[in-house]
C-alpha positions in Angstrom: 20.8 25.7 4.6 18.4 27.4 2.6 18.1 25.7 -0.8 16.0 28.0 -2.5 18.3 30.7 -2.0 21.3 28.8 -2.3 20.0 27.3 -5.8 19.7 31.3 -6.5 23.2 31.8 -5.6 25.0 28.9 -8.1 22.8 30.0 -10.5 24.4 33.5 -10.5 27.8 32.2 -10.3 28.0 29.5 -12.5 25.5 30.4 -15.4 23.4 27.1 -14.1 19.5 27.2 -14.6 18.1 25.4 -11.7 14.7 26.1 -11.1 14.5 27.0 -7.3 10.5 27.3 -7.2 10.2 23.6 -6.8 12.0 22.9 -3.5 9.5 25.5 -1.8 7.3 22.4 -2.6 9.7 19.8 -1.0 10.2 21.9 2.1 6.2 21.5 2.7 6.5 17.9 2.5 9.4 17.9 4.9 7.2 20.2 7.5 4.2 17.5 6.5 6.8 14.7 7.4 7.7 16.6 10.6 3.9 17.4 11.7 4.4 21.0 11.7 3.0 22.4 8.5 2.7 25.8 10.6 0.3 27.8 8.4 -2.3 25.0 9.3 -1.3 23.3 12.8 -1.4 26.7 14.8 -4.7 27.5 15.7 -6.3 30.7 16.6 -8.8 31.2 19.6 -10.2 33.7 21.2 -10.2 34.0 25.1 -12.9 35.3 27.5 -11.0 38.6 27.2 -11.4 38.8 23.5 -8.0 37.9 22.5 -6.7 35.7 19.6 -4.2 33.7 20.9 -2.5 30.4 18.7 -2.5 27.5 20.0 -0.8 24.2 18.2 -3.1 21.3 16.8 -3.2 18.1 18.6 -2.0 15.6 15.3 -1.3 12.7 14.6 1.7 12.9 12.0 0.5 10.5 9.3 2.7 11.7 6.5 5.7 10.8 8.6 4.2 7.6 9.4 3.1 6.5 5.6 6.9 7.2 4.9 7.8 4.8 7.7 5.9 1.9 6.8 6.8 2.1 3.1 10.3 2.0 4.4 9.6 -0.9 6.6 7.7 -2.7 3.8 10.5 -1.9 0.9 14.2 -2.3 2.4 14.4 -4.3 5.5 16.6 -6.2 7.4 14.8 -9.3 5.3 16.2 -7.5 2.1 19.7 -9.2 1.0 21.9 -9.4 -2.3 23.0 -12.3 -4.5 26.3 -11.9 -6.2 27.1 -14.5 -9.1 30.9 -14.1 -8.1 32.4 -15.7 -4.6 35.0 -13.4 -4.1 32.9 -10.4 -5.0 30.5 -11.6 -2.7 32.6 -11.5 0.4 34.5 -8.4 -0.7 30.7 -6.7 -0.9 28.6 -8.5 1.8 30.9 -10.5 4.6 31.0 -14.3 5.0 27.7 -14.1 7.2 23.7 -15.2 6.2 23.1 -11.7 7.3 25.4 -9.7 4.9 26.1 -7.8 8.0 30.0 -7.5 6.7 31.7 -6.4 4.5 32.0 -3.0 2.7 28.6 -2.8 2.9 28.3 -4.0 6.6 31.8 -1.3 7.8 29.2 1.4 5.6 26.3 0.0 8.0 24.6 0.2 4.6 20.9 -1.8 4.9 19.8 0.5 7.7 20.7 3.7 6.0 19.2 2.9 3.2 16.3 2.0 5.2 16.4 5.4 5.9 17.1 6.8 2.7 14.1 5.4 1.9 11.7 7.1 4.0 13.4 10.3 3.2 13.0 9.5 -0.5 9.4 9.2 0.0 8.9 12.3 1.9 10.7 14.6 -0.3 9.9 12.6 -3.5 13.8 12.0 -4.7 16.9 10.2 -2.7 20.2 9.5 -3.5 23.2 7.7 -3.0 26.1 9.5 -3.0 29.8 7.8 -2.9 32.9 9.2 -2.2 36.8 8.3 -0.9 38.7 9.5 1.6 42.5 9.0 1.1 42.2 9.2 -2.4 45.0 9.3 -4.5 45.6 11.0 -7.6 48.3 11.1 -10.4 48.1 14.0 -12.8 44.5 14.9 -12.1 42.8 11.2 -12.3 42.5 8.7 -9.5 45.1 5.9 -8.9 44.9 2.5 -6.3 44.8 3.4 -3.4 44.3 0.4 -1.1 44.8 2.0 2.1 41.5 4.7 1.0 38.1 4.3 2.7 34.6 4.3 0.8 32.2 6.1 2.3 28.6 6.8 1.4 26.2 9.6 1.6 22.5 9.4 1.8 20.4 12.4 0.7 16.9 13.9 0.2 15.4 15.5 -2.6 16.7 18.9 -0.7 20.4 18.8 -1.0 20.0 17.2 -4.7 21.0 19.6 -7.5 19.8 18.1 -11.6 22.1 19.9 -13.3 21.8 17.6 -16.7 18.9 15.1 -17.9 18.8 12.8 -20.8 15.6 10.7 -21.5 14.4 11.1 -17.6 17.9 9.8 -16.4 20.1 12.5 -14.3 23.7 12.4 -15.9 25.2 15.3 -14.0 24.5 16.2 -10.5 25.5 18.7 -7.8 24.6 17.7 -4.2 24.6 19.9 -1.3 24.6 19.6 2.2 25.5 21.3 5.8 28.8 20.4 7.6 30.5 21.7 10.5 34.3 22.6 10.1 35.8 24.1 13.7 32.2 25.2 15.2 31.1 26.7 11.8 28.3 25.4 9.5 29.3 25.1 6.0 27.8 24.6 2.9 29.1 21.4 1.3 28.5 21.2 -3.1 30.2 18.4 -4.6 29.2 18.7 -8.7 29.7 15.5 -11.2 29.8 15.9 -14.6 30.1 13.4 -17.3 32.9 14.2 -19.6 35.0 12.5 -22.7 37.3 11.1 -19.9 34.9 10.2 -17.6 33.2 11.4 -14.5 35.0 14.8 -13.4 34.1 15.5 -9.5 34.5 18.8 -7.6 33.9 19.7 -4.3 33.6 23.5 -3.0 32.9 24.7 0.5 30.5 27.7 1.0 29.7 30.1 4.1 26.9 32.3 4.7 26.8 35.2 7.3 22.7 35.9 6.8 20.7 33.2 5.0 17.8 34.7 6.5 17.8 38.1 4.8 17.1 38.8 1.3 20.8 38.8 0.0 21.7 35.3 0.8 25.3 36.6 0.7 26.9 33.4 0.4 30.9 33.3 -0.3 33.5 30.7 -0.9 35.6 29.0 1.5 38.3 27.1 1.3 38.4 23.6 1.9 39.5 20.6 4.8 42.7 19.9 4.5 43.7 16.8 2.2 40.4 17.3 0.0 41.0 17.8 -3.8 39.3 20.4 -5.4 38.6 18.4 -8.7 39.9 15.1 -9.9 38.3 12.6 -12.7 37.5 8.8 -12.0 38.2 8.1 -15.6 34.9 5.9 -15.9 31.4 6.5 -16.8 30.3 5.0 -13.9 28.5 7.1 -12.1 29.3 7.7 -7.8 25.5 8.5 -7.3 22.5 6.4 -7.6 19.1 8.2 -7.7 16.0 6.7 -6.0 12.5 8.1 -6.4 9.0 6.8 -5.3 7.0 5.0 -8.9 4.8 7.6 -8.4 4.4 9.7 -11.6 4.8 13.8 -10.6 1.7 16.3 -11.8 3.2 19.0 -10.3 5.3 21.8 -12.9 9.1 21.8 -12.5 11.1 20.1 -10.6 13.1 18.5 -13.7 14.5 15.1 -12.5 13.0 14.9 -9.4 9.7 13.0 -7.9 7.1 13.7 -5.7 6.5 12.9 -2.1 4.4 9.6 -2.0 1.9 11.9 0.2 1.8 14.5 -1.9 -1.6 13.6 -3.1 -3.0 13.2 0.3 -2.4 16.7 2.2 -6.1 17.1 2.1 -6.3 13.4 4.1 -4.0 14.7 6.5 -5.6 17.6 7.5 -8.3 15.6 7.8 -6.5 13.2 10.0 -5.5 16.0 12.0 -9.0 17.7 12.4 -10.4 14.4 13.9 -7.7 13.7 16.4 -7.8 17.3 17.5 -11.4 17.5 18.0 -11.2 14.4 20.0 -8.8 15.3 22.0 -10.1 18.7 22.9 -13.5 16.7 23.8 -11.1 14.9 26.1 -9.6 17.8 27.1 -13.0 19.8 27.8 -14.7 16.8 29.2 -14.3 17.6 32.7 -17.4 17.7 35.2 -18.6 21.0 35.9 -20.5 22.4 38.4 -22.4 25.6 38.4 -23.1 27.5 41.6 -25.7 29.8 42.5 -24.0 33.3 43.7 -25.7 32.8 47.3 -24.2 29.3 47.4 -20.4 30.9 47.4 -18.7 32.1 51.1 -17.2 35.4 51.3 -13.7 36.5 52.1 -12.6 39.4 53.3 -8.8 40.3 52.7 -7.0 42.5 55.0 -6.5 44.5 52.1 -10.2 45.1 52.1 -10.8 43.2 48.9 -13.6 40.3 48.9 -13.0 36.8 47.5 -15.2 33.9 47.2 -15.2 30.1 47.9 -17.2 27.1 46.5 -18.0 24.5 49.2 -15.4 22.4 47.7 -12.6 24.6 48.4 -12.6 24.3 52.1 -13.1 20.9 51.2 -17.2 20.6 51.9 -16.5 22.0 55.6 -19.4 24.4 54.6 -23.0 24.0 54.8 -24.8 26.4 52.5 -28.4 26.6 53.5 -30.1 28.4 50.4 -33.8 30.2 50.5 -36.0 28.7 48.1 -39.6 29.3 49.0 -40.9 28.9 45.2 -41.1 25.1 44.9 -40.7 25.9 40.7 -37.6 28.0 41.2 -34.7 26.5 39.5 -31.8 24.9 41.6 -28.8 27.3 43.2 -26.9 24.8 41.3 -26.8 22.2 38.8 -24.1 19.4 38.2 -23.2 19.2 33.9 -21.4 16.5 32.7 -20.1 16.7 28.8 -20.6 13.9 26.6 -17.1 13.2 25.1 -18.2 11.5 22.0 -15.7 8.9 21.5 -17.4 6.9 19.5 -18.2 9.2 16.6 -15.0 10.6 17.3 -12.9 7.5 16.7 -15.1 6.9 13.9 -14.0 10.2 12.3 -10.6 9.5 13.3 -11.1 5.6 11.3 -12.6 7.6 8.3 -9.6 9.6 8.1 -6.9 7.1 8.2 -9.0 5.2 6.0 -8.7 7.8 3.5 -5.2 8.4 3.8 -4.1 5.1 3.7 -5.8 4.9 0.8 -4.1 8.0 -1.1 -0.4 6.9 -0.2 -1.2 3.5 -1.7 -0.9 1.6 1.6 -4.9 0.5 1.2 -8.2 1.3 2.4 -7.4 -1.3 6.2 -3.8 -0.2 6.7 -4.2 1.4 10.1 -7.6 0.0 12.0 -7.9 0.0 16.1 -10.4 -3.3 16.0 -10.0 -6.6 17.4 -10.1 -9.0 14.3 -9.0 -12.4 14.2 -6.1 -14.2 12.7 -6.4 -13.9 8.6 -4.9 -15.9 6.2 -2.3 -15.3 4.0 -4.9 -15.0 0.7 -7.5 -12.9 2.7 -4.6 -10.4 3.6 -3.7 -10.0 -0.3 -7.3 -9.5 -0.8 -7.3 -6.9 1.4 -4.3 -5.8 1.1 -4.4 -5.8 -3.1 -4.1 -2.3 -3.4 -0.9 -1.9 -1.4 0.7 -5.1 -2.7 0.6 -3.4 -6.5 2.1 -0.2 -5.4 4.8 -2.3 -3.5 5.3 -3.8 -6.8 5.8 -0.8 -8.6 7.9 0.7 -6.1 10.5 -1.9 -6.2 11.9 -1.5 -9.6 12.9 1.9 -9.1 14.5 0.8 -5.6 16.5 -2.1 -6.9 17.7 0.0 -10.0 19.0 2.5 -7.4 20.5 -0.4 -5.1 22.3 -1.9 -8.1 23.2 1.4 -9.3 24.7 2.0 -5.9 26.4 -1.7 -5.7 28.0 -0.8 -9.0 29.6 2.3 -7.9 31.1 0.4 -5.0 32.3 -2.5 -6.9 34.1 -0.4 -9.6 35.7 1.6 -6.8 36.8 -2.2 -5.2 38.3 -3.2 -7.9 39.9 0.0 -9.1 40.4 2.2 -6.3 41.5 -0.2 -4.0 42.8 -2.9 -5.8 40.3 -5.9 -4.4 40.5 -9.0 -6.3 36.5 -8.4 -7.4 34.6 -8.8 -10.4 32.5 -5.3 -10.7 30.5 -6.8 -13.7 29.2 -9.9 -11.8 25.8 -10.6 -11.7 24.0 -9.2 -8.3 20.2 -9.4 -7.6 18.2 -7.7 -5.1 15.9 -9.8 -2.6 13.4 -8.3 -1.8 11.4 -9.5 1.8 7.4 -10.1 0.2 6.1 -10.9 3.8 3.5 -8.4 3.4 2.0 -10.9 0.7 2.7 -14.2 2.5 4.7 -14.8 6.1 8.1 -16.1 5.5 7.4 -19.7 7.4 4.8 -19.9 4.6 7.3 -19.2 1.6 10.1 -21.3 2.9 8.1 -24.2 3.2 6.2 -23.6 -0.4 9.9 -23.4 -1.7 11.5 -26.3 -0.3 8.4 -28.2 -1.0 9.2 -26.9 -5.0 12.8 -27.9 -4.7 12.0 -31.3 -3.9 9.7 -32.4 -6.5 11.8 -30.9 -9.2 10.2 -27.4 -9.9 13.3 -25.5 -8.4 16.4 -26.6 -8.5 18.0 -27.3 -5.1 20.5 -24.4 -5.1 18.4 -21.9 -5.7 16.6 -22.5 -2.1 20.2 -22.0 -0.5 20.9 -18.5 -1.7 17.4 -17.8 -0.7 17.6 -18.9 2.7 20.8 -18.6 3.9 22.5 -15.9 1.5 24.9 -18.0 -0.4 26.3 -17.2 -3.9 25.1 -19.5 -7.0 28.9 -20.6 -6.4 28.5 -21.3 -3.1 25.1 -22.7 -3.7 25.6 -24.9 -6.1 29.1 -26.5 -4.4 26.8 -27.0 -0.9 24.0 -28.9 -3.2 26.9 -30.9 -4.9 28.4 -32.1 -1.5 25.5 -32.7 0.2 24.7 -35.8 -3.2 27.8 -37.5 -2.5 27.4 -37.8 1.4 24.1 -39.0 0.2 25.4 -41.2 -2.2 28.7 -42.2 -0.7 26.7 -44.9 1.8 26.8 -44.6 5.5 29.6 -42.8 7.5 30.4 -42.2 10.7 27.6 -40.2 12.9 28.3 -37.5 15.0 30.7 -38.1 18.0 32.3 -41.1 16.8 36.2 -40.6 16.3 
């Protein structure tokens, strides 16, 4: 899919003003992300001929990698939910410590979101998209349906169309995307729009026969069986969530979407890339070489008539060379020349760099160092890690607005698609894993040690630690006092 041209295309056919220009920008991150950014990775050369020939740039693919760790650091598998309500919590996350059930767990939700993540921060926008197969409908608007299936979509900054924003919040959206129907790929564009009655939601399939040319020459098609072409939810609730990096954009355009969170530091990936390709062509060059005198080489005569030449090491030192050298002062027939390889102001260009760019993305100035060091402590690491742990900070708030954003769109379709006996205005809280600031051994124990002397109160430490609701919590902390206080009882294996 070509969005640019694609954007081009709606814009023509249904009077829409997106401005196209920006997702040239996006599609350089993505090639960043890949680490193939070809106007800068294919190098020319010139051979002993005198020919330019392009060769591609040893890399290292730190863009890609800055999005992975922000990912990892963000929205893990540590990351959990706490929903006030008991029923809604085991509607939403299973019965299990590990909220791997579910909706959220049959939607294997944490580890796309994971990856929503990364592809947020690549592209500078994500978002969650929700929709329901075996919908039904009655006169237009959805009905229960409790044999329908939710299903989520995850999408990057490239398949997200703003179509209208109010006070930096995207109220109607069009999202695009490729499928596959029988062998052919499709252009997917499902539009929601806000309206007196609610969210209205259409899907349309397109086709293209030459996306590559200058008439994109794109064209309807006509949809999968059993999809509706338009229906309302009757609900202002939105079936998209919207994540962007907390980084604020200085680029023009773009209205409603972010930035990638490397977009700043192209110029400390190049440089990344310039170090490890040096090195490794002083690895790659760094071969002995021996230079030999012309009287030093044996002759071959090929039946053809044509002469060819041997070093000594080719009939594997079977031949003794005896050179004349009468002038004492003459230089040697040969001469053995070994290349230095440089690795150590080599890997300290390579440091600098990641350094640099570490430093640009937010991660810190010591995110990625090849050093033996020994075991630091928890308040050494925040020192040194200060930087990072701000920008973590700030990156949060947009992620758990999207997650609840997200959780809300699910819980409304619970309740009123499929006719789950859930609360959708419960209270839920995000959990967010802060072991880059302290290990979790360390936490646990500061907590319990606060729940004990009456800072904390008891429950609080069991939805924590082992995922409960306050419900739950609270009725766990309650019958664990009356064992205490009921006086001994029988101990384990007695009948």
């Amino acid at each position: 899919m070509n969005i640019q041209k694609f954007v081009a295309y709606l814009n023509k056919q249904k009077d829409w003003h997106i401005e196209a220009a920006y997702y040239s920008e996006i599609i350089q991150w993505r090639d960043w992300w890949r680490g193939d950014y070809t106007p800068f990775h294919n190098v020319r050369e010139m051979t002993l001929k005198g020919n330019t020939v392009k060769r591609p740039m040893y890399r290292l693919r730190m863009p890609k990698r800055a999005c992975e760790d922000w990912a990892s650091l963000l929205l893990n598998d540590k990351t959990t939910l706490t929903v006030a309500n008991m029923a809604t919590a085991r509607w939403l996350c299973g019965e299990d410590a590990d909220q791997t059930g579910g909706v959220l767990g049959s939607l294997d939700f944490w580890p796309h979101a994971n990856e929503l993540v990364e592809l947020a921060f690549r592209s500078g926008t994500g978002a969650f998209v929700m929709s329901c197969e075996g919908l039904q409908l009655e006169g237009g608007r959805v009905a229960p349906s409790p044999a329908a299936r939710l299903c989520l979509d995850y999408l990057p900054a490239e398949c997200i169309l703003p179509i209208t924003i109010h006070h930096g919040r995207i109220i109607d959206a069009a999202f695009a995307s490729e499928v596959t129907v029988e062998g052919k790929s499709c252009v997917y564009l499902q539009t929601h729009t806000l309206t007196e009655a609610g969210y209205r939601i259409t899907n349309e399939y397109f086709t293209s026969e030459n996306e590559d040319s200058e008439e994109e020459g794109y064209s309807p098609a006509s949809l999968p069986a059993g999809m509706a072409a338009s229906f309302s939810t009757g609900s202002s609730v939105p079936w998209f969530s919207i994540l962007r990096p907390a980084v604020v954009k200085n680029r023009t355009g773009g209205p409603g979407l972010g930035q990638a969170v490397f977009a700043e530091a192209i110029d400390q990936a190049k440089q990344c890339d310039l170090a490890f390709d040096n090195y490794c062509r002083d690895l790659y060059l760094g071969g002995k070489k021996v230079f030999y005198s012309a009287s030093m080489l044996q002759a071959h005569v090929a039946p053809d008539g044509s002469a060819h030449w041997a070093t000594p090491d080719d009939v594997r030192q079977q031949l003794f060379v005896q050179t004349n050298k009468s002038d004492p002062d003459a230089p040697d027939d040969w001469h053995e020349y070994n290349p230095d390889l440089r690795t150590e102001q080599n890997g300290k260009a390579v440091q600098d760099a990641l350094d640099y760019f570490s430093f640009k993305c937010g991660l810190g100035t010591r995110r990625y160092r090849f050093e033996a060091s020994g075991v630091k402590t928890a308040t050494e690491y925040t020192g040194d890690r200060q930087d990072m742990v701000q920008h973590a900070n700030r990156h949060q708030i947009g992620i758990e607005a999207a997650l609840l954003g997200i959780v809300r769109a699910l819980l409304w379709a619970g309740r009123n698609l499929l006719g789950a006996d859930i609360d959708p205005e419960t209270a839920v809280t995000v959990n967010f894993d802060d072991s880059y600031i302290t290990d979790s051994e360390t936490r646990r124990a500061q907590m319990k040690d606060d729940c004990l002397s009456g800072f904390l109160p008891k429950y609080q430490y069991l939805m924590e630690w082992y995922g409960m609701s306050e419900d739950e919590a609270r009725n766990a902390v309650r019958e664990a006092q009356s064992e205490s206080t009921a006086g001994p009882s029988l101990s384990f294996g007695e009948s």
